[in-house]
N, C-alpha and C positions, 0 to 999 in steps of 0.2 A: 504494500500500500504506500506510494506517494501523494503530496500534496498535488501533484500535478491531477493523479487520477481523481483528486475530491478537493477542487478549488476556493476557496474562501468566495460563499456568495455564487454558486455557479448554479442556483436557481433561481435567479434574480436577472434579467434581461440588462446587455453592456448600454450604459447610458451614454451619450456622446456631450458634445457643448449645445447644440441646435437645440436639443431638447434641454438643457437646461435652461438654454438662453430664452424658451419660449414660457418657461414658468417663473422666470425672473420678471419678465416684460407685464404678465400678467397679475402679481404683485403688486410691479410698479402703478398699472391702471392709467397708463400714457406717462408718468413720468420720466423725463430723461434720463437714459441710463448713466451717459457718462458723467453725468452731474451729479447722480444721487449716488453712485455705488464705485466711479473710478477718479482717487486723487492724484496729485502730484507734491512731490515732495519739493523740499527748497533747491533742490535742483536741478526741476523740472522732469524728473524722471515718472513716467506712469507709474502707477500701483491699484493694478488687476484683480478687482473679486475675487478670481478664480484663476489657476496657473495649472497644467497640466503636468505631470510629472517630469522631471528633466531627465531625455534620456541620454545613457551612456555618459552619464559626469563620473567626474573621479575627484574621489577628497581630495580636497586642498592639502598640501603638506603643510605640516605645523608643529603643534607640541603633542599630539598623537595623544594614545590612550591613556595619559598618566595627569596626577593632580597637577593645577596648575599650581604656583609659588604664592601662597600666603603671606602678600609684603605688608605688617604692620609700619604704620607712619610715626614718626617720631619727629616732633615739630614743639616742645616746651623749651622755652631760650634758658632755661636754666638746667645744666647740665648737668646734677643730681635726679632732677626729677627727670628730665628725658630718660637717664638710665634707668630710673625705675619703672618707666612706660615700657621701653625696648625688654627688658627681665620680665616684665609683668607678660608681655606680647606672645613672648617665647617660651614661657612656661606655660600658658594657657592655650595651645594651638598655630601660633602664626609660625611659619617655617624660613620669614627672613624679614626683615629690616628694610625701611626706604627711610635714609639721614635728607629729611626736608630743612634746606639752608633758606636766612630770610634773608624775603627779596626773590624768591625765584619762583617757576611759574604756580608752585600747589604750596606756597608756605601759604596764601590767603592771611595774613597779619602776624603771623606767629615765627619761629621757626629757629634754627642755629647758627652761630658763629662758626670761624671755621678754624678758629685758633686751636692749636694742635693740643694742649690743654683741656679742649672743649671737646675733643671729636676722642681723645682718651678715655676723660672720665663718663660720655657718655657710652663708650661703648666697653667698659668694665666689666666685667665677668660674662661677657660675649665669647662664643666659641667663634671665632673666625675663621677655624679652617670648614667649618661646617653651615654656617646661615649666608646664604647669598644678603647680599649687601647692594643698596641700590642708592645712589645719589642723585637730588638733586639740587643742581646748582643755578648759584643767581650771578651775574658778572661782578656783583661787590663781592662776592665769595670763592672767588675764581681758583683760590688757593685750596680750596677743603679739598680735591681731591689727590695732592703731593702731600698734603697734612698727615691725610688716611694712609697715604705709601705711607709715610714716616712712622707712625704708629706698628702700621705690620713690622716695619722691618725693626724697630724696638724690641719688639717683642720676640723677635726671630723666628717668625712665623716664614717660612717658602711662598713668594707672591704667587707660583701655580697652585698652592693648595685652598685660595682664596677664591669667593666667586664676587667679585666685585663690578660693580656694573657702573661705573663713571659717568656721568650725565653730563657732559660739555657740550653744550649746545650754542653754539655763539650767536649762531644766525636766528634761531627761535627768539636768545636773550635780547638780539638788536631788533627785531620786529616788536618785539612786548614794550619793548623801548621807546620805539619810536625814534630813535636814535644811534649814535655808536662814539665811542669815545676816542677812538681811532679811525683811521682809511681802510678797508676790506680788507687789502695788501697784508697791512700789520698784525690785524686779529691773526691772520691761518696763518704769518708765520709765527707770529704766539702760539697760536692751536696747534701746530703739527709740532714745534720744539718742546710742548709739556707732553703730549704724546710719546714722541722719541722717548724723553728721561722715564716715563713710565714704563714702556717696552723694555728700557736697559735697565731697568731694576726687575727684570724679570715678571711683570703682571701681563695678561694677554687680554685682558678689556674683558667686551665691547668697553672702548673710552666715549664713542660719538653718539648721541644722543638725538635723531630725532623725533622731535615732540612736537605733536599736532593739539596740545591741547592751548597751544597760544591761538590758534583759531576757533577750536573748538568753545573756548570761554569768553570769547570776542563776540560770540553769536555767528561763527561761519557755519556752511552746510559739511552735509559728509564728504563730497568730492572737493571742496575746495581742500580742506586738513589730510585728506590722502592726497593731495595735488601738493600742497606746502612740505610734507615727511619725505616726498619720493623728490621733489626740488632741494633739499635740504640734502637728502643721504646721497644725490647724487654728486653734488658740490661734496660732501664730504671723503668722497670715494673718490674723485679726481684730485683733490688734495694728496692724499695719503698713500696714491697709487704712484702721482709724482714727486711724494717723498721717497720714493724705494719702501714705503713702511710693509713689512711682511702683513701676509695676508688681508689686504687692506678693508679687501668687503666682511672680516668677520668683526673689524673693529666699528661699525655702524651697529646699533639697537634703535627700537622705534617706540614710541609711547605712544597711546592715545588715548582719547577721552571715550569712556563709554558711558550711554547714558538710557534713559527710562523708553528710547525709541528702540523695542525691542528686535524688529527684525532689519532696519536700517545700522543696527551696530553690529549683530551678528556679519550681514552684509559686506560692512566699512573693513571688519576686520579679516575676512577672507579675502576680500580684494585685493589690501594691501601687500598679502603673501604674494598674489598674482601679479601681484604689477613690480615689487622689487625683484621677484624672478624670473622677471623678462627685462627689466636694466641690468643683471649681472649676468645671461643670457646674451643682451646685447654685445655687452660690453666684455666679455669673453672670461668670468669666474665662475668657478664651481659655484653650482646652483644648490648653493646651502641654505637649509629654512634661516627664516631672520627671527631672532627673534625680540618677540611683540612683547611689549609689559602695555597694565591697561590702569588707569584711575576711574573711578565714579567720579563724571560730571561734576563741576560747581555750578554751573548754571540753572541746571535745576530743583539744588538747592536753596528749600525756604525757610525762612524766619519764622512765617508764621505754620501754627500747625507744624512742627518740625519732625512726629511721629510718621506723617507722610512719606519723609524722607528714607524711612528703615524700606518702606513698596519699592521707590523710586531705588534706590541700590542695589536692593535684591534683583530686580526687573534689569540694573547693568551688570549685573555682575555674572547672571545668570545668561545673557547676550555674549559678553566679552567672552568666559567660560567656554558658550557652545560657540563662539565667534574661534577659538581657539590659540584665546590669549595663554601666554607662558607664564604672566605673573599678572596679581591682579592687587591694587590698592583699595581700600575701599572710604570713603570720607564721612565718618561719624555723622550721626545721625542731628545733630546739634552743629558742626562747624560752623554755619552760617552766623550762629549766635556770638559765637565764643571759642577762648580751647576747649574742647573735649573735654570732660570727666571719664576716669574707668568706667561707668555704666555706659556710655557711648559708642566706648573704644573696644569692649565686650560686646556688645548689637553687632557692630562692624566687623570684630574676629569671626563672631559663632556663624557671618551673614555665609563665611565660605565655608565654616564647616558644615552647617547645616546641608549646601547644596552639594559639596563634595561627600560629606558621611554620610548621610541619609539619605540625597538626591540621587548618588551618586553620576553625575551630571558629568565626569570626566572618567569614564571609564569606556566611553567611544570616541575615534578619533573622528572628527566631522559630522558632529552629527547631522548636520543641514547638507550633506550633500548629497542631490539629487530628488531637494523637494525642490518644486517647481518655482515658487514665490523668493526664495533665498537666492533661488541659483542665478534667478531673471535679475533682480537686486543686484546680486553680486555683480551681474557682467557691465549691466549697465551703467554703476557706479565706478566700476574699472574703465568704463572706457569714456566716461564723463569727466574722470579725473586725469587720466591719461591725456585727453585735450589739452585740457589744464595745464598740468604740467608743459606742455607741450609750448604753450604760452610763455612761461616760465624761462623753458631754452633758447625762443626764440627772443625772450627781451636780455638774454645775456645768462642766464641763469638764475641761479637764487638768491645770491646775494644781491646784486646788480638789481633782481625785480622786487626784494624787498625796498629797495634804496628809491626805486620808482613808485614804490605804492602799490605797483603791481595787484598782488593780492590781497593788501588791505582795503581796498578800493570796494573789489568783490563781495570782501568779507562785510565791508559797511552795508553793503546793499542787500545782502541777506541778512542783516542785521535786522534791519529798517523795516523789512516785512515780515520779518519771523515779531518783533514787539508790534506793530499792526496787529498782526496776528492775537496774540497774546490781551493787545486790549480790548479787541473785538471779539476775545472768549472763544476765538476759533481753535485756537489753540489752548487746554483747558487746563491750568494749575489746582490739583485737588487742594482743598484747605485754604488757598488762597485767592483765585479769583473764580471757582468754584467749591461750591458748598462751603464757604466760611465757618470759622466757630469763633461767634464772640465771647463765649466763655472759658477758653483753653484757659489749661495752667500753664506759668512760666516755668522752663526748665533748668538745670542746673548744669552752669559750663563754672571752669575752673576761674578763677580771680586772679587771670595774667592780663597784663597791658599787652598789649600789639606791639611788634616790633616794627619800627618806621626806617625801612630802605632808603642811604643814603643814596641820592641819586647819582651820576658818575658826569661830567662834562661830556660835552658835545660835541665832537667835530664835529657830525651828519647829522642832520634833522630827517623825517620820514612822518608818512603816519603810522602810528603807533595802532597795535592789536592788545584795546582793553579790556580787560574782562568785565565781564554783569554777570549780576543773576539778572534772570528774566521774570522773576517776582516781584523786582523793587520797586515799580511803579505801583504795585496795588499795595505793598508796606509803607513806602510813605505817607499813604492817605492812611492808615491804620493807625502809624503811628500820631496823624495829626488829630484823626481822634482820641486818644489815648491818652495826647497832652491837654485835651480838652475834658477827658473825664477828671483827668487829675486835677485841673484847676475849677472847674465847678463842682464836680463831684457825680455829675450826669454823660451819660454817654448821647452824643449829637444824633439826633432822632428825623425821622421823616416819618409824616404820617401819611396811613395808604388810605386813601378815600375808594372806598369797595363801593360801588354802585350793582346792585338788583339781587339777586339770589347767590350763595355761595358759590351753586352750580356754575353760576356766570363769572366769579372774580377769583374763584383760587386759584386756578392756573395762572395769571397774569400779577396775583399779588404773591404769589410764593417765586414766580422769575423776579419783582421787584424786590422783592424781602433778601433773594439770594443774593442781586447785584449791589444792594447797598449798604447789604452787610460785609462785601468785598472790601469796604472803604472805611471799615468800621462805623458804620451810622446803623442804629436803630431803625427798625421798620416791622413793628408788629402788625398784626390784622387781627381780628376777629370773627364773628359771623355774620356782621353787615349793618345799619344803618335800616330804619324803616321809616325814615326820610330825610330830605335833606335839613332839617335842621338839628335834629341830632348827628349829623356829620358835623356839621359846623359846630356843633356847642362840644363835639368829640373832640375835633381839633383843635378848638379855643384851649381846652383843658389839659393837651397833650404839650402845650410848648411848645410844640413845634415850629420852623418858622418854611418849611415846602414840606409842600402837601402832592401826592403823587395819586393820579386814578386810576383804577384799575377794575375794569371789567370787559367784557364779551364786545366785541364790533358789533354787534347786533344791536347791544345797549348803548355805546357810546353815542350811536348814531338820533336815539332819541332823549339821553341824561349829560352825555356828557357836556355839551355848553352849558346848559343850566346849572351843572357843578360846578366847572372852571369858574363861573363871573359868582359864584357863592362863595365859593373857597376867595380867590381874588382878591373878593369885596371883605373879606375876614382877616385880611392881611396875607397871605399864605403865594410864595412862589410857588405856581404850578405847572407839574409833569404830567406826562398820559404815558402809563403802561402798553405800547403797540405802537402799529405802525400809523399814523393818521391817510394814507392813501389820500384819496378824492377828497380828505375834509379837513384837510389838514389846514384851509386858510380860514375857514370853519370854526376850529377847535383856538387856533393862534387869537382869533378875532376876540374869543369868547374870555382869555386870558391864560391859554397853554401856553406856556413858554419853552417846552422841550420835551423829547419824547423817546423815549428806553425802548428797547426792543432786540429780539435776537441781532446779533450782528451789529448794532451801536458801537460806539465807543467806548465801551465801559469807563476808560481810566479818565477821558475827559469828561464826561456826565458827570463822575464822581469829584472831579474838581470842581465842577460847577456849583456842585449841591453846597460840598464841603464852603465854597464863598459865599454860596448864599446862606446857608446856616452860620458864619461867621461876621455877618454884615450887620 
């Protein structure tokens, strides 16, 4: 008996696309398909309902069936307690260290000196010939990684028994920069002469660090930060090739940001194997896997509702993982707040073991190859970026097109629409500019000051790749409630004028209740009004100073003026729940002044409220 002879489902007739596509269509009841069921991504790439299976694909090579590197971060400026992070880390599951220096791209406020004193006692009762070791560095810190040689060879530790992974990224640090403190020329001969002394003291890297996550936390898309890493390692691999530096492609490593877009990161990071193994292909090296270290996003890290954030990491880490990252960091569930406490920094540890011990989530190599949706993903984002790139070489290369703006340029302009995006709720923040909670508790970060990166002179000016969150817009309104609860004692309120039956106004007062709790303002409802003068003597009694309507288009069309010039006439700025269509000069006439609805502006409505509520 084979499976051949008794088919999975072989009395079930083979379904084709035709017949799906005719039960889709029928669904939809005339609605356009490609509007309602197919999007595009920020880099205009389709993304298909439905994918057929891909046939004849072949896993991507990578880090194959084994766990990936458990990097605990270690970023507390004071160098007793960073070791007792890094000891804490590595007694409770993490399998290696990433020394975050401040000032560089993932310190976010915090992070380490590089004073050989400092990179000692933090790394005190560290097994070194055993914990891979991952740095990263910021251009004021440029020393931490000869600091680190110094310390192994103190110790007399053999630099091949060490797994140290050097993070010199120069061109990433002058694009975050905006700047360079030198001519191009001077940096790589800097970079390739700390390189050499390195080699000669025996350590074999990877030293070169491309890192995409200066684009990635800038607000770039996927293909541009795999366009920036393969711009990046190619400049570094012509360097190093015409230093005579032995093996020069294995001394490049690649970072990148993974983030809550689960099948666009899976995606980003198969690509990237594809696309560095056909520039070392090209360019005539053994086509050795590269290997990929990954962080959780800052960008989609919030302040508010910060519990959110344990989803949102799990959902990258769980990507980068089956994406088939080699090491992965993960960013405390709190960062955005503060430094980290151990409760934090335990969410973070257990995030990988839970998926590696229990999920067992790396015990296949590729798991996504040969579904259809990843595979379609993957190509097109390789050959999206590939362009790119392609861009890249012909403005000189990477350095030269940082110095142009080249990529910043791009990266502004997916910026631009990805916060559009985001204010117009298309793009959905749980906790923060969806489903809000105005009653969270404040959580607990440690009581360190931020460390403020001295900035370095400028020869070259550029535009510079800054990082955001993409929550901050709907947090400073949060926060300007906040400072308004604290100094009155009441939290800034809007009150919903419900007009006719519940049946009519919950749906339109519970979308307003959601959006204007996004900005931290008050917007209760209850079960209605049985007429309009108890609306009005409701809202006299509410303090409020906008008043917002919400009910059914069916009712507007015969209550709503009557409301507006009632409310109006009581003092009250007025909003309309919907969209006013044909009656909107109508509604404006009667005393509307503005009007919420799917697709709005959120973040500007919520300024407006917030100034009229402060006037």
């Amino acid at each position: 008996m084979t499976d051949k002879q008794f088919p999975l489902a072989a009395e079930f007739a083979r379904a084709d696309l035709a017949q799906w596509r005719r039960l889709v269509d029928a669904a939809l009841k005339g609605a356009d398909f490609e509007k309602r069921l197919v999007s595009k991504t920020y880099d205009g790439i389709r993304v298909e309902p439905l994918y057929p299976v891909a046939k004849d694909a072949k896993p991507v090579t990578g880090r194959g069936a084994q766990p990936w590197q458990v990097m605990a971060r270690v970023d507390h400026p004071d160098p007793s307690q960073a070791n007792k992070q890094a000891l804490d880390d590595l007694e409770n599951g993490a399998t290696g260290l990433t020394l975050v220096f401040g000032g560089s791209a993932g310190a976010y406020g915090y992070g380490l000196d590089d004073a050989r004193a400092t990179i000692g006692r933090v790394l005190e009762g560290v097994y070194l010939e055993g914990a891979p070791i991952e740095l990263e560095l910021a251009a004021q810190h440029k020393d931490a990684g000869q600091a680190l040689a110094a310390e192994i060879m103190a110790r007399k530790i053999k630099p091949p028994d060490t797994q140290i992974r050097f993070g010199y990224d120069p061109l990433g640090a002058k694009a975050r920069a905006g700047s360079s403190p030198l001519p191009a020329a001077q940096i790589d001969a800097l970079f390739v002469d700390i390189i050499k002394s390195l080699q000669d003291q025996g350590f074999a890297g990877p030293f070169a660090c491309a890192d995409g996550r200066h684009v990635h936390a800038a607000g770039g898309s996927e293909a541009q930060e795999l366009a920036f890493v393969i711009g990046n390692a190619v400049h570094y691999l012509r360097l190093f090739a015409a230093a005579g530096l032995k093996a020069a492609h294995r001394l490049i490593w690649f970072r990148l940001a993974a983030d809550a877009d689960e099948f666009l990161t899976i995606a980003k990071f198969r690509a990237l194997r594809k696309m560095w193994s056909r520039v070392l292909e090209a360019s005539g090296f053994p086509g050795d896997p590269a290997f990929v270290s990954a962080e959780t996003a800052w960008r989609m890290m919030t302040r508010r509702d910060p519990y959110v954030n344990m989803l949102r990491t799990t959902v990258a880490v769980t990507a980068a993982g089956v994406g088939g990252a080699d090491a992965i960091a993960v960013l405390p569930f709190t960062n955005a707040i503060g430094l980290p406490d151990g409760f934090a920094r335990r969410v973070a540890r257990n995030t990988h073991l839970v998926l590696l011990e229990e999920s067992s989530l790396a015990k296949v190599a590729d798991p996504a190859a040969g579904s259809g949706g990843i595979e379609a993903l993957t190509q097109e984002l390789a050959r999206v970026a590939w362009a790119l790139f392609q861009e890249i070489e012909s403005a000189g290369g990477a350095a030269s097109a940082i110095e142009q703006s080249l990529i910043q340029k791009k990266v502004a302009a997916t910026l631009k629409a990805r916060q559009d995006a985001i204010a117009k709720r298309k793009d959905a923040l749980t906790g923060t500019s969806d489903y809000p909670n105005l009653g969270e508790q404040a959580v607990k970060v440690l009581d360190v000051k931020p460390v403020t990166a001295v900035p370095l002179p400028a020869a070259v000016r550029f535009d510079a790749l800054q990082p955001i969150r993409l929550a901050a817009p709907y947090e400073e309104l949060r926060d300007r409630a906040d400072d308004i609860r604290k100094r009155t004692g009441a939290r800034p309120k809007v009150f919903l004028a419900t007009l006719g039956r519940m049946s009519d106004f919950t749906a339109r007062a519970t979308f307003a209740k959601n959006l204007y709790e996004a900005g931290g303002i008050e917007a209760p409802f209850g079960e209605g009004f049985k007429t309009t003068d108890d609306m009005i003597a409701a809202f006299k009694a509410s303090g409020a100073k906008v008043a917002c309507l919400c009910s059914s288009d069916k009712v507007y069309e015969t209550q709503a003026a009557a409301a507006a010039q009632a409310l109006k006439a009581a003092g009250a700025a007025v909003s309309l729940a919907g969209r006013p269509g044909e009656h909107e000069s109508q509604y404006r006439a009667a005393g509307v002044e503005s009007f919420i609805y799917a697709g709005c502006d959120a973040v500007a409505a919520l300024r407006a409220a917030h100034d009229r509520l402060a006037s």
